[in-house]
N, C-alpha and C positions, 0 to 999 in steps of 0.2 A: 831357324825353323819356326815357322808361323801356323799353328792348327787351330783350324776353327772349328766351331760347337756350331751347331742347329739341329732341328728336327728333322726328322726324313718323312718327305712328303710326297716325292715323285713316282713313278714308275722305275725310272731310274735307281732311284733310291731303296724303293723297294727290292730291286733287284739286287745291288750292293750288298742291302743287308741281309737278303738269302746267303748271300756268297760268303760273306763273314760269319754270319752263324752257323752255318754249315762246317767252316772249318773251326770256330770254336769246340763246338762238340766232338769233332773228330779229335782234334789235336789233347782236349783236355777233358775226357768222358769224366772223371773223376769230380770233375767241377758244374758239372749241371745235369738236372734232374733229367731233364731232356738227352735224347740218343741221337747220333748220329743218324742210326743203324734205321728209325723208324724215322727223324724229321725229314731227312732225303728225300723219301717215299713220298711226301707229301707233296701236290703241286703247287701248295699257296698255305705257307707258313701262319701262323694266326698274325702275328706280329706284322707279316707283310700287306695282310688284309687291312687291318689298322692303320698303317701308313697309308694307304690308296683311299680311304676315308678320312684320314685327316682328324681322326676321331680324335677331340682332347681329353678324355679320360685315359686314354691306352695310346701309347705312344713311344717313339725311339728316336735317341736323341745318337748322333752323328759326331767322330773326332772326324776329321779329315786334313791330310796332308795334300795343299792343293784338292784334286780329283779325288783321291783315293780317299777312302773311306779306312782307318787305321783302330777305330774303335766305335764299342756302342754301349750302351745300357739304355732300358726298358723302361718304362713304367705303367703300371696298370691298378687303377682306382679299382676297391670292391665294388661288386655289382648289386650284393645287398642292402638296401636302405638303413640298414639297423649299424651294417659298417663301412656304409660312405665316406664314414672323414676320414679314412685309412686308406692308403694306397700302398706296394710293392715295388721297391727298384729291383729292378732283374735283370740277368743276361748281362753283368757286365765283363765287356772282356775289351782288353788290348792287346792286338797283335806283337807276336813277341820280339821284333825288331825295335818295337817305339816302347816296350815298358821299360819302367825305373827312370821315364824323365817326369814324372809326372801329370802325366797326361791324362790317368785314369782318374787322380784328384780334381783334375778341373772340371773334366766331363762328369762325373761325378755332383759335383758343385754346382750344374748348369742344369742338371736334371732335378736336383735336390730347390734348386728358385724355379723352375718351371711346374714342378707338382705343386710347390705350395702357394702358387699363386692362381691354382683351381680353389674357388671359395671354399669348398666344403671341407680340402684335407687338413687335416689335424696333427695329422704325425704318418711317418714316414718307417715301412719297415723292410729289413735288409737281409742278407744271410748269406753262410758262405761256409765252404764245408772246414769242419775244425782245427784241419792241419794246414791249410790255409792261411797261416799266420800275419802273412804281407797285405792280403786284405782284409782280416780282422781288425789289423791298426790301422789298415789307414780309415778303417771305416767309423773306428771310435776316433781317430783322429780329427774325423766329419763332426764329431758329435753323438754319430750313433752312442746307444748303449745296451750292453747284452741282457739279455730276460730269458733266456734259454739252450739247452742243448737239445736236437731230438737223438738219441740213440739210433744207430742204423737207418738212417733217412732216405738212403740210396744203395743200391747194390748195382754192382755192375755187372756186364757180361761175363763176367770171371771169376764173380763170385764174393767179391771183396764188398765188404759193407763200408758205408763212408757217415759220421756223425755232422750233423750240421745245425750252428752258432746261428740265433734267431738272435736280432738286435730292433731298435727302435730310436727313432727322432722324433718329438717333440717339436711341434710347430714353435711354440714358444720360446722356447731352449735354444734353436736355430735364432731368433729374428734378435734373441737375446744375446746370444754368441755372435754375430753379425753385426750391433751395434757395437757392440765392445772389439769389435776387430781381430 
């Protein structure tokens, strides 16, 4: 099985990744800030707008098996000047048929060389809710490292509060961990 990485740029693409985030949210409300219930409703996702612009600060980067689109994550540079060198990887999800081969590591991987090869970012921050343990390592496994917890970050439709692990990457730390292999 051959998947490849790129960004998503098309209308196509953009459509895809309606479709996947859409079921992201449904399938796993627990796991992102964002609802189903309200992104639906929307006729043009912000993420989707970004891709039909092609904008390099805000962008989604694509697993695909063949055609299909099997995975994504996000990223989006601050828009205030004071914290430009920072960006957010977001929205990463793998369809649950292709997790556990790794596939979120790479994509992962491919998002994490294309933020930081926008001049301005500096460090790279990540997050994921605390019981979430399978991406909390593999994310220090990246290198991330944790700088926080928020208490109750998210409540769902049900009432259940959900605590979420703030982490951070280091430009340096990266190109450092990178030459060393």
């Amino acid at each position: 099985m051959d998947i490849d990485f790129r960004r998503l740029t098309t209308q196509e693409d953009a459509q895809k990744y309606r479709e996947i985030r859409l079921e992201c949210l449904k399938n796993y409300p627990q796991s992102f800030a964002s609802s189903y219930e309200n992104q639906s409703k929307l006729a043009e996702l912000v993420f989707e707008k970004y891709i039909l612009e092609n904008n390099p600060a805000n962008f989604v980067v694509g697993a695909f098996d063949g055609d299909q689109l099997i995975g994504i994550s996000a990223f989006a540079q601050e828009p205030k000047a004071k914290r430009a060198h920072e960006g957010s990887i977001i929205q990463v999800y793998i369809k649950a048929t292709y997790q556990g081969r790794h596939i979120g590591k790479d994509l992962l991987n491919f998002v994490i060389q294309a933020a930081f090869e926008i001049p301005t970012i500096e460090q790279l921050i990540i997050s994921a809710v605390t019981e979430n343990k399978g991406a909390l390592h593999l994310y220090q496994h990246l290198g991330f490292e944790p700088y926080g917890t928020h208490k109750h970050y998210m409540k769902t439709s049900d009432g259940q509060y959900y605590d979420v692990t703030f982490m951070y990457l280091d430009k340096s730390t990266f190109l450092k961990n990178e030459k060393n292999g």
